[in-house]
DRENDO-676560 format. One record per residue (C-alpha): residue number from 1; chain; x, y, z. Coordinates in Angstrom, 3 decimals. Layout:
# DRENDO-676560
+-----+-------+----------+----------+----------+
:   n : chain :       c1 :       c2 :       c3 :
+-----+-------+----------+----------+----------+
: NUM :     A :        X :        Y :        Z :
...
+-----+-------+----------+----------+----------+
//
This chain:
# DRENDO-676560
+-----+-------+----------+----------+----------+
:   n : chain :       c1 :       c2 :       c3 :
+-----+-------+----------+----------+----------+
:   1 :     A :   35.259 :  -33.217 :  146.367 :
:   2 :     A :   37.260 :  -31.591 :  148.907 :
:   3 :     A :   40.735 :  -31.771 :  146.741 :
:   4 :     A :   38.679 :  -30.560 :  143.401 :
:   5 :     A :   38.261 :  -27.197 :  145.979 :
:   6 :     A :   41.465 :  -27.344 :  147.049 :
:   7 :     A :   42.706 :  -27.295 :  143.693 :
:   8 :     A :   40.726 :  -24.896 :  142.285 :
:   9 :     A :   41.060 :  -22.454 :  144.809 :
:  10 :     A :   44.782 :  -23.035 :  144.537 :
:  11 :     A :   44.135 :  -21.624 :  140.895 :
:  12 :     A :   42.322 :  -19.442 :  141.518 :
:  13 :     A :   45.177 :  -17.160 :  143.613 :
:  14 :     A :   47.390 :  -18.308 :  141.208 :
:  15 :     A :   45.586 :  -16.344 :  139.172 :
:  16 :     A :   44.909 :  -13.468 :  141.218 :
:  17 :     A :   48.010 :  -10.332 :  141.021 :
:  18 :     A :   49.993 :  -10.040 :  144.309 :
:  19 :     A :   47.799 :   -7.908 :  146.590 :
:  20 :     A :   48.649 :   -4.793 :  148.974 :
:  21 :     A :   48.885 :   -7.126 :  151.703 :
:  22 :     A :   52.817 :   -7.293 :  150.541 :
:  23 :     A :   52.800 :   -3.850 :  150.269 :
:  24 :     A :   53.382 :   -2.112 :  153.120 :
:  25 :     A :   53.253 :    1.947 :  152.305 :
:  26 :     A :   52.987 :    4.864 :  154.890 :
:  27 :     A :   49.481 :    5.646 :  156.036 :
:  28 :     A :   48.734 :    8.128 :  153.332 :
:  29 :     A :   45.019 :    9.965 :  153.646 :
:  30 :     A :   44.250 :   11.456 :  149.733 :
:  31 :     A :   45.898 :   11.025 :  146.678 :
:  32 :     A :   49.058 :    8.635 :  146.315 :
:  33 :     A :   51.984 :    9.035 :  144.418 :
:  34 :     A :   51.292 :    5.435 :  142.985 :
:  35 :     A :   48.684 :    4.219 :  140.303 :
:  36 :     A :   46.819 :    1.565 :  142.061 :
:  37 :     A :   48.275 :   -1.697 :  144.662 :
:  38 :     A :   47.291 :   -4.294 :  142.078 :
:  39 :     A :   50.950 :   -5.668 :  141.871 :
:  40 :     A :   51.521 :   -6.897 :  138.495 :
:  41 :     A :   53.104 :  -10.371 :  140.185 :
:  42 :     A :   51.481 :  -13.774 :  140.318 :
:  43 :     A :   52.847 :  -16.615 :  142.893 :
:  44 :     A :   52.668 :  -19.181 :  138.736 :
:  45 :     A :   54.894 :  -15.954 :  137.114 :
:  46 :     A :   58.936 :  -17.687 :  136.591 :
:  47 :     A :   61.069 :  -16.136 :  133.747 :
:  48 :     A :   63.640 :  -18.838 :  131.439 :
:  49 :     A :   65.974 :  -17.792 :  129.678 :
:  50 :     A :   66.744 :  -19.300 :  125.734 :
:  51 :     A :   70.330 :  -19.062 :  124.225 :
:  52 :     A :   70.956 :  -20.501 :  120.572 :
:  53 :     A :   73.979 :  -21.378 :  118.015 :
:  54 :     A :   77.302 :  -20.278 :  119.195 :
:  55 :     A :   78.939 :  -22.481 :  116.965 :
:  56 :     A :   79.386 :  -23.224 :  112.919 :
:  57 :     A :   81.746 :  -20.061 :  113.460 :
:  58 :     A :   81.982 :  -19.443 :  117.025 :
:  59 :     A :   82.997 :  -15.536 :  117.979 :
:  60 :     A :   85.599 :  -15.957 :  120.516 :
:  61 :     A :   84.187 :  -14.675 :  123.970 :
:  62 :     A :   80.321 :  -13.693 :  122.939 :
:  63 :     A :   78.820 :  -16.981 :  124.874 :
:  64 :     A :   81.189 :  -15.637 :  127.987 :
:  65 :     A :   79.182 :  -12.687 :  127.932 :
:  66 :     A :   75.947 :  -14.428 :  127.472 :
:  67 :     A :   76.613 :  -16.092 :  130.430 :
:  68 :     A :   77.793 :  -13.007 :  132.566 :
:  69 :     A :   74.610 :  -11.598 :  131.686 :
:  70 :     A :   72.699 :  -14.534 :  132.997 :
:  71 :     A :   74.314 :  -14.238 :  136.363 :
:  72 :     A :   73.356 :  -10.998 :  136.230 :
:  73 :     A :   69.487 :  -11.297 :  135.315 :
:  74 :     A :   68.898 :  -14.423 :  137.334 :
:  75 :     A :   66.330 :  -16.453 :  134.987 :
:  76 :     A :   64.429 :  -19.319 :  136.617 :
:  77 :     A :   66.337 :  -21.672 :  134.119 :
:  78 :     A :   68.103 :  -21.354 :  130.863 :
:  79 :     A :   67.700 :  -23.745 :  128.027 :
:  80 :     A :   69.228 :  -23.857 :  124.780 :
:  81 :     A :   68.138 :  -24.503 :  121.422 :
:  82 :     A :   71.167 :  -26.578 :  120.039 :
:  83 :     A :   75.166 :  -25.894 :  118.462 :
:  84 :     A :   76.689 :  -25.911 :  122.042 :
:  85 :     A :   80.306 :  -27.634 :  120.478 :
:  86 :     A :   81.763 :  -27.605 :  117.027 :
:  87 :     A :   81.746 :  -31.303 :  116.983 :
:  88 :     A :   82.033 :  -32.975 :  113.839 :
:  89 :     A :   84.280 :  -35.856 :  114.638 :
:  90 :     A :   84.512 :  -39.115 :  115.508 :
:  91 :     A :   87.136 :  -38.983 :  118.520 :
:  92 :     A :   85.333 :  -39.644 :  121.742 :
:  93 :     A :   88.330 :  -37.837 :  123.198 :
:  94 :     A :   88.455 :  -34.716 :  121.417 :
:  95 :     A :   84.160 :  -34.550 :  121.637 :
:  96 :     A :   84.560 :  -35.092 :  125.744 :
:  97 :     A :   87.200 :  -32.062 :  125.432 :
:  98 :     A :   84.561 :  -30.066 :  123.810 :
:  99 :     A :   81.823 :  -30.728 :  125.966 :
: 100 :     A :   83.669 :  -30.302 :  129.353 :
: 101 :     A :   85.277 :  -27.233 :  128.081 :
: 102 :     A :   81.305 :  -26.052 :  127.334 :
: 103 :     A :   80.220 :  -26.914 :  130.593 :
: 104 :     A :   82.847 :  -25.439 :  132.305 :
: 105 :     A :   81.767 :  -22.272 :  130.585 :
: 106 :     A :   78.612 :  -22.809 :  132.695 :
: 107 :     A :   80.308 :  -23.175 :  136.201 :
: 108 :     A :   78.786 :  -19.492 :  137.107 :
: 109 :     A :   75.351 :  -19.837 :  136.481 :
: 110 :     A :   72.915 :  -20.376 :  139.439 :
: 111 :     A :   70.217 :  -21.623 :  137.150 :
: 112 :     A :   70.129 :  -25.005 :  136.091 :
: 113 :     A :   71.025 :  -25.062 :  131.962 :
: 114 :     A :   69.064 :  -27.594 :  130.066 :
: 115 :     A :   70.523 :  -29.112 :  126.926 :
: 116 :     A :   69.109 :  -29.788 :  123.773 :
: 117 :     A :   71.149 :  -31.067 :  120.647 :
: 118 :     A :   72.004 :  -29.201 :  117.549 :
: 119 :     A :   73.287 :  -30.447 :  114.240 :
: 120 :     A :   77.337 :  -29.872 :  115.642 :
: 121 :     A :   75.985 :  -31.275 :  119.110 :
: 122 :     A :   74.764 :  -34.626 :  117.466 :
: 123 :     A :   76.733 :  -34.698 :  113.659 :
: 124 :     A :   77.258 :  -38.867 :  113.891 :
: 125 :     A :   76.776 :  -42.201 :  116.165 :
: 126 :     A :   79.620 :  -41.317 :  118.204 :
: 127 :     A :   78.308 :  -38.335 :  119.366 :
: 128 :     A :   74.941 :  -39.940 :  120.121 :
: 129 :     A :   76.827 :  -42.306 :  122.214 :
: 130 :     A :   78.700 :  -39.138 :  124.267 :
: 131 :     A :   75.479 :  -37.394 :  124.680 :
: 132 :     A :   73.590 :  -40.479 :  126.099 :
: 133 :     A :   76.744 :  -41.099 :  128.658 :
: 134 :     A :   76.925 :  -37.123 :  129.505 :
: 135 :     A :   73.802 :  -35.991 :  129.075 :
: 136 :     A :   71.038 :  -39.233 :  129.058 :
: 137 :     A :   68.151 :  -38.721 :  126.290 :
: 138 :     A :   68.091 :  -37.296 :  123.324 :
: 139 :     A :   64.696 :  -35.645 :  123.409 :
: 140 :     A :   62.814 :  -35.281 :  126.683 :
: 141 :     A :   60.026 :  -33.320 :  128.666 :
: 142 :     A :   59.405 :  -31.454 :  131.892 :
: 143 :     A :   56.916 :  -29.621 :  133.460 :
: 144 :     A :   57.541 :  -25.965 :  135.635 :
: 145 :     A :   54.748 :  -24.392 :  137.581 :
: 146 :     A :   52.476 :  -25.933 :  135.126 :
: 147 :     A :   53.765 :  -25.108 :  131.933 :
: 148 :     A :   55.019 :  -27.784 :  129.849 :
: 149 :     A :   58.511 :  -28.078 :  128.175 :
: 150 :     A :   58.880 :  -30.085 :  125.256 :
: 151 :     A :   62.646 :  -30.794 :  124.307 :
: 152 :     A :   63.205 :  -32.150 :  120.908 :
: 153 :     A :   66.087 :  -33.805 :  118.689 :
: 154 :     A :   65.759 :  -33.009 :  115.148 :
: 155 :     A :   68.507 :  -35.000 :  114.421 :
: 156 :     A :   66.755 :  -38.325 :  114.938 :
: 157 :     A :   67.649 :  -40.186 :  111.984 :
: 158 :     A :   67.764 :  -44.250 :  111.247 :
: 159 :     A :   71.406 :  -45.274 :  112.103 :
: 160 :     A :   72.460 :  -45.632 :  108.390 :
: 161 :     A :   71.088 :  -42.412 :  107.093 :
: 162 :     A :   72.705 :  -40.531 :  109.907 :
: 163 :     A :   76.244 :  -42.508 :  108.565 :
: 164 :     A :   75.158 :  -41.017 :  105.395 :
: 165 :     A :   74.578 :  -37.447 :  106.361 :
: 166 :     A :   77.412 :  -37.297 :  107.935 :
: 167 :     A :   79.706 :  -38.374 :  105.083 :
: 168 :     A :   77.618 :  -35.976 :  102.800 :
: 169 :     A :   78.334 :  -33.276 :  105.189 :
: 170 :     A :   82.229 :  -34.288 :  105.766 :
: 171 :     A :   82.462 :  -33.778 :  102.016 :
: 172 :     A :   80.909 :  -30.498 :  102.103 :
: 173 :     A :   82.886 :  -28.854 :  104.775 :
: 174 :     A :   85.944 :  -29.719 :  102.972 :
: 175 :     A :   85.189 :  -28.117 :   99.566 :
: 176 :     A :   83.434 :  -25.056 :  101.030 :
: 177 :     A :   86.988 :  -23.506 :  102.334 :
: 178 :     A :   88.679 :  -24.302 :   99.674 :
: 179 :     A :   85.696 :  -24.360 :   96.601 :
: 180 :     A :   82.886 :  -22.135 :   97.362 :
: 181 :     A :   81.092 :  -22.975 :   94.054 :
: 182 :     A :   81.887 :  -26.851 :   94.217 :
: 183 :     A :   80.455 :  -27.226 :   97.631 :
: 184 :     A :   77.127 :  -25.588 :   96.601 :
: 185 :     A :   76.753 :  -28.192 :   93.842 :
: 186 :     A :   77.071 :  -30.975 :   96.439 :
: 187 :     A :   74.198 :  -32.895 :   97.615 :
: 188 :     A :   74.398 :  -31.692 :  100.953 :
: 189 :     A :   73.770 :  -28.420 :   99.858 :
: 190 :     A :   70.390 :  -29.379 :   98.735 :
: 191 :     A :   69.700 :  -32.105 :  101.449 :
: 192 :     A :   66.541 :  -31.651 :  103.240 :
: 193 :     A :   67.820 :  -33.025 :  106.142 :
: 194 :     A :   70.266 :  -30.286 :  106.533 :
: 195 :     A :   68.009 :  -27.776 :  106.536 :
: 196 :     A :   64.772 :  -29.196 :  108.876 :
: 197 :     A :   66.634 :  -31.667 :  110.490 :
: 198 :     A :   64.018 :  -34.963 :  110.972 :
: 199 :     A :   62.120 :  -36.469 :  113.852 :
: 200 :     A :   61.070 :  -40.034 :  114.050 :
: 201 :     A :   58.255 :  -41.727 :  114.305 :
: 202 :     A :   59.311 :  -43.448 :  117.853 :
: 203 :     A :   60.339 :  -39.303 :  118.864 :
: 204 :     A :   56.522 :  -37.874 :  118.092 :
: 205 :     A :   54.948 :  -40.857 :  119.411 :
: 206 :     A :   56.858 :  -40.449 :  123.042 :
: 207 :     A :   55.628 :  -36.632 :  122.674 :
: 208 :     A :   52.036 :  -37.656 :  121.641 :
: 209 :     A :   51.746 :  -39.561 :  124.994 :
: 210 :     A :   53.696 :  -36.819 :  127.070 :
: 211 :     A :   51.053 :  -34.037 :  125.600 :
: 212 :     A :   47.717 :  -36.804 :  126.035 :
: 213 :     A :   49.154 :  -37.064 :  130.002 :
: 214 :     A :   49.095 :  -33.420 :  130.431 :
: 215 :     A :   45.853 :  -32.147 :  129.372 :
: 216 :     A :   45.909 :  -29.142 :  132.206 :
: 217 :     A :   49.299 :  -27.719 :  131.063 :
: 218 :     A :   48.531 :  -23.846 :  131.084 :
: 219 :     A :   51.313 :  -23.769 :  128.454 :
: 220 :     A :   53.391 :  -25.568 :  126.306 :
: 221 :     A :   57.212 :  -24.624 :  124.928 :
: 222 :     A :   58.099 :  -26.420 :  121.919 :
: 223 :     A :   61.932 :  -26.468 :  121.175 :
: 224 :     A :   64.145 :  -27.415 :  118.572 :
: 225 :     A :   67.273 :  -26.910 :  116.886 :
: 226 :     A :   66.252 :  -27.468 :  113.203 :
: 227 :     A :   62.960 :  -25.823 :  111.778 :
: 228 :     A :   61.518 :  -29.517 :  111.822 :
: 229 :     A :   58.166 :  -27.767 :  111.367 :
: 230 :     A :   59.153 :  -26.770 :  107.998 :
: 231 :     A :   59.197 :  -30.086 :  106.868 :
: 232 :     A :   55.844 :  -31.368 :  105.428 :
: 233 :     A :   55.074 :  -35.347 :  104.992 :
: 234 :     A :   56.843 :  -38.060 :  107.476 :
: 235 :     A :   59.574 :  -36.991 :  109.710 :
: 236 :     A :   58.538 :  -33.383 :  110.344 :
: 237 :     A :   56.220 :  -31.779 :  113.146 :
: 238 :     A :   52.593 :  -32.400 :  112.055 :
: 239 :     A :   51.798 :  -34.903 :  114.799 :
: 240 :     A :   53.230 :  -33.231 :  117.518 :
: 241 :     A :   51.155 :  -30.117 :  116.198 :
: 242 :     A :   48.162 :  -32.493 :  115.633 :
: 243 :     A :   48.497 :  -33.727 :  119.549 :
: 244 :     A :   48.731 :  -29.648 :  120.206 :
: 245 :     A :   45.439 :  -29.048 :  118.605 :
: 246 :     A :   43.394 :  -26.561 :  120.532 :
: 247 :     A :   46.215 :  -25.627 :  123.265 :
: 248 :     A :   48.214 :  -22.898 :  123.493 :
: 249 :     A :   51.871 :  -23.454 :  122.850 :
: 250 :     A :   55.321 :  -21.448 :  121.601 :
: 251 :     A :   57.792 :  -23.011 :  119.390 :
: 252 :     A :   61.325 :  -21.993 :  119.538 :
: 253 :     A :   64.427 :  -22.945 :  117.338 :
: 254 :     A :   67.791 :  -22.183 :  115.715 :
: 255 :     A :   70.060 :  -23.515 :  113.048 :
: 256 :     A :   69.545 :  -20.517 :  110.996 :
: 257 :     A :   71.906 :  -17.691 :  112.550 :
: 258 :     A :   69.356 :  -15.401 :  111.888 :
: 259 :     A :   66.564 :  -14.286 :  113.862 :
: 260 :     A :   62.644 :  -14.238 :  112.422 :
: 261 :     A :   59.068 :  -14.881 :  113.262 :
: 262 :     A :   55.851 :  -16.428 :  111.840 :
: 263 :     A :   52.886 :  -17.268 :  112.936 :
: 264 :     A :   50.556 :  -20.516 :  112.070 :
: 265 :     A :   47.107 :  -21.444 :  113.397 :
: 266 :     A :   47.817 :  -18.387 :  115.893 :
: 267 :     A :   50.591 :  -19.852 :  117.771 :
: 268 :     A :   54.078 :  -18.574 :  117.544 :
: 269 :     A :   56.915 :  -19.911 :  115.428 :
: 270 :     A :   60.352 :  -18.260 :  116.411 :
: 271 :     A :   63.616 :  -19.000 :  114.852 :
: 272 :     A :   66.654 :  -17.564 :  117.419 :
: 273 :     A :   70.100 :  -15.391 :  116.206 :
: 274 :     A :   72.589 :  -16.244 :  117.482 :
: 275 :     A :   74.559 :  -16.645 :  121.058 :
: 276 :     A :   78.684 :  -16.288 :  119.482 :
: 277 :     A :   77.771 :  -18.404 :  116.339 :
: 278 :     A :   78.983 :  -16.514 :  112.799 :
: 279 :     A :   75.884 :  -14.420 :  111.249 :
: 280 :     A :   74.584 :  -16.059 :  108.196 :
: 281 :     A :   74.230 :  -12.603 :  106.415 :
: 282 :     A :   75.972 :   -9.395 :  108.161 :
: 283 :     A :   72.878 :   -7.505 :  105.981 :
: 284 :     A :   70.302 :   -9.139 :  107.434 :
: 285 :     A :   68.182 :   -7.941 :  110.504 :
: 286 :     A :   68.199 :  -10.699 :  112.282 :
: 287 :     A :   72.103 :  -10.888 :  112.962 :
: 288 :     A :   72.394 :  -10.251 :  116.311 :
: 289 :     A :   73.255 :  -11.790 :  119.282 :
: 290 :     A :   70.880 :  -12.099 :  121.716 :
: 291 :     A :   69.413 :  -13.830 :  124.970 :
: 292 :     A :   65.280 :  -14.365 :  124.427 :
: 293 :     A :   63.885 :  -13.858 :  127.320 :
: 294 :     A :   60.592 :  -15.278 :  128.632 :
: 295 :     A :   58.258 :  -14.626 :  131.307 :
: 296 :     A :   55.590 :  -16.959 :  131.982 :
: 297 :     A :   52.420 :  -14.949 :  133.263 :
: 298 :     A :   48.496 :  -16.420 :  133.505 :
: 299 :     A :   47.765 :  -14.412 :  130.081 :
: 300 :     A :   50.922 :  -16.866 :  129.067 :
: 301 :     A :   54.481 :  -16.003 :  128.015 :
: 302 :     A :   55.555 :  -12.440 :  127.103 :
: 303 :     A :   58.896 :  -12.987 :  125.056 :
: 304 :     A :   61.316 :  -10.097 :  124.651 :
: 305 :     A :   64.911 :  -10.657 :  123.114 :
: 306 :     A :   67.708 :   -9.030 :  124.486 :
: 307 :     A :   70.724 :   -7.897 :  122.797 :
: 308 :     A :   74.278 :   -9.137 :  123.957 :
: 309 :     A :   75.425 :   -5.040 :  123.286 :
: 310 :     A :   72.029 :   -3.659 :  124.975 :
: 311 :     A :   72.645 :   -5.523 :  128.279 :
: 312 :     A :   74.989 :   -3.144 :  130.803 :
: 313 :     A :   76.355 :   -4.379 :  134.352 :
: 314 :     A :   75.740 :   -1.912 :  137.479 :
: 315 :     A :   79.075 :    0.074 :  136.142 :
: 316 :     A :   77.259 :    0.507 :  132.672 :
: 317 :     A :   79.771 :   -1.432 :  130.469 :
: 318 :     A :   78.767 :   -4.627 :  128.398 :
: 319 :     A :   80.070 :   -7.450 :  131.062 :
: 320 :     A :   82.982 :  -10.314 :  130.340 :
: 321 :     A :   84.617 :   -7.721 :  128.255 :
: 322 :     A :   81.794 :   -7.155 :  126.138 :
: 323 :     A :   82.774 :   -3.893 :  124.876 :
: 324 :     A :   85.466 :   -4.863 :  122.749 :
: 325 :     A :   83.665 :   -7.276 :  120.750 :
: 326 :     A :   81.184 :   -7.117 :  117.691 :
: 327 :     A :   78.031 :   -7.802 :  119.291 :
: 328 :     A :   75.633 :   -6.941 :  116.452 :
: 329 :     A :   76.332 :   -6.516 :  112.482 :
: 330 :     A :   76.365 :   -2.077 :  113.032 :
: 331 :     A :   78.032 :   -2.491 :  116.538 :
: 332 :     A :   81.293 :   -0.341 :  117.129 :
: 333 :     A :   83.805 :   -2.853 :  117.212 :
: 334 :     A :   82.805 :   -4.433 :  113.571 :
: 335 :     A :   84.433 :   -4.465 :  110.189 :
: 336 :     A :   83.188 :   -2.564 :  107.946 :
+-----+-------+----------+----------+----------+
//
């Protein structure tokens, strides 16, 4: 009995704003030149930080100013939602290149950056086998100040339909530069899998279990790189959003390039921009590049995206050299 009060008590404050006791203002008799002491600050508030695609047509030095701007807001954590490395290849070698060279891109943030695996990230078996020795799991879970993160690969095919994809997709890439038309007549162009992505029956059952053992999560942060929820029948999201039934959660992805929002059964369902990766339509809204930015409060997350070209260091210029790239499809430095 006594822990039940300890915990609830606990809670309780957690849910209570930061009091006057922190604030500490001259002895004022009358009116005050403030609105009221309630501090709008919780000891459970953290901010994260999302990033998405930078490549599939990486922008030379965006990411670099991403990151800058990171060091300079000071998230919690950041986590990404997939397309860290161009990938698509076979050579161990060349794939360790890309992901040091990624993570050395990293070296300034004070936040730990959590990985999750795009499309480029995990193209083949070979670069399943570098993530596992880099990186460990494919798909995992954590839990911060009670909100629950749920990590996912929608690239989780059988072994032989991955060999598959990936020769569909080899095939693709190398008549789109050269054949526009031919490469939208391919079957890659129409493949499901390249546009939802897949997850497995082993993948939701491990998630199933993770969301059944955490029944008190105040929160929980679905993320992707592929819009696996699109996908309807075996392989998509329905019994990870079955498990969710009743809780309040957020899902996140990217793949697209572009950035949108819908909503189902009153829960959130945001596809990210882009972090350096090429727009998929300069004429569309949603090409930007952008940070999302998430604070975790009792009343739950309040998401706001930040632009690459909106955020300014303490000297008021764009940081990394920000300035002289095009940040956003009507920025200054863009083609017309």
């Amino acid at each position: 009995m006594r822990r039940w009060m300890v915990g609830l008590l606990a809670a309780m404050l957690t849910a209570l704003p930061a009091v006057a006791a922190d604030f500490a203002p001259p002895p004022l008799k009358g009116p005050t030149p403030w609105t009221h002491p309630r501090f709008d600050e919780r000891p459970g508030d953290f901010t994260f930080a999302v990033v998405t695609d930078l490549e599939s047509g990486y922008r030379t030095g965006v990411f670099d100013v991403a990151v800058r701007d990171l060091q300079l807001l000071r998230p919690a954590f950041v986590i990404t939602v997939g397309d860290q490395i161009d990938g698509g290849t076979e050579d161990e070698a060349q794939l360790e290149k890309e992901w040091s060279e990624f993570d050395a891109r990293l070296a300034g943030l004070k936040a730990p950056y959590f990985h999750i695996g795009g499309n480029h990230d995990l193209t083949n078996l070979t670069q399943r086998k570098v993530w596992a020795r880099r990186y460990g799991p494919r798909y995992y879970h954590f839990s911060y100040k009670g909100v629950l993160f749920l990590a996912l690969d929608t690239e989780d095919y059988a072994p032989e339909r991955m060999a598959e994809i990936y020769r569909l997709r080899a095939e693709y890439l190398a008549a789109r530069d050269t054949d526009p038309d031919k490469a939208k007549s391919l079957p890659y162009a129409s493949l499901m899998e390249a546009k939802v992505g897949e997850v497995s029956d082993a993948q939701s059952t491990y998630f199933e279990k993770v969301i059944a053992a955490n029944p008190r999560a105040r929160h929980v942060v679905v993320l992707m790189h592929k819009p696996v929820w699109r996908r309807s029948g075996p392989g998509g999201l329905a019994r990870i959003e079955a498990a969710l039934k009743g809780r309040p959660y957020t899902v996140l992805n990217g793949h697209l390039h572009r950035y949108g929002h819908a909503e189902r059964d009153g829960r959130d369902y945001i596809t990210l921009g882009t972090t350096g990766g090429e727009w998929a339509d300069n004429e569309t809204p949603g090409a930007f590049d952008h940070i999302m930015w998430v604070t975790v409060t009792a009343d739950g997350p309040s998401i706001a995206n930040l632009r690459l070209d909106g955020v300014l260091d303490k000297t008021g210029r764009i940081p990394a050299g920000g300035d002289r790239l095009c940040l956003s499809r009507k920025g200054p430095n863009c083609a017309r």
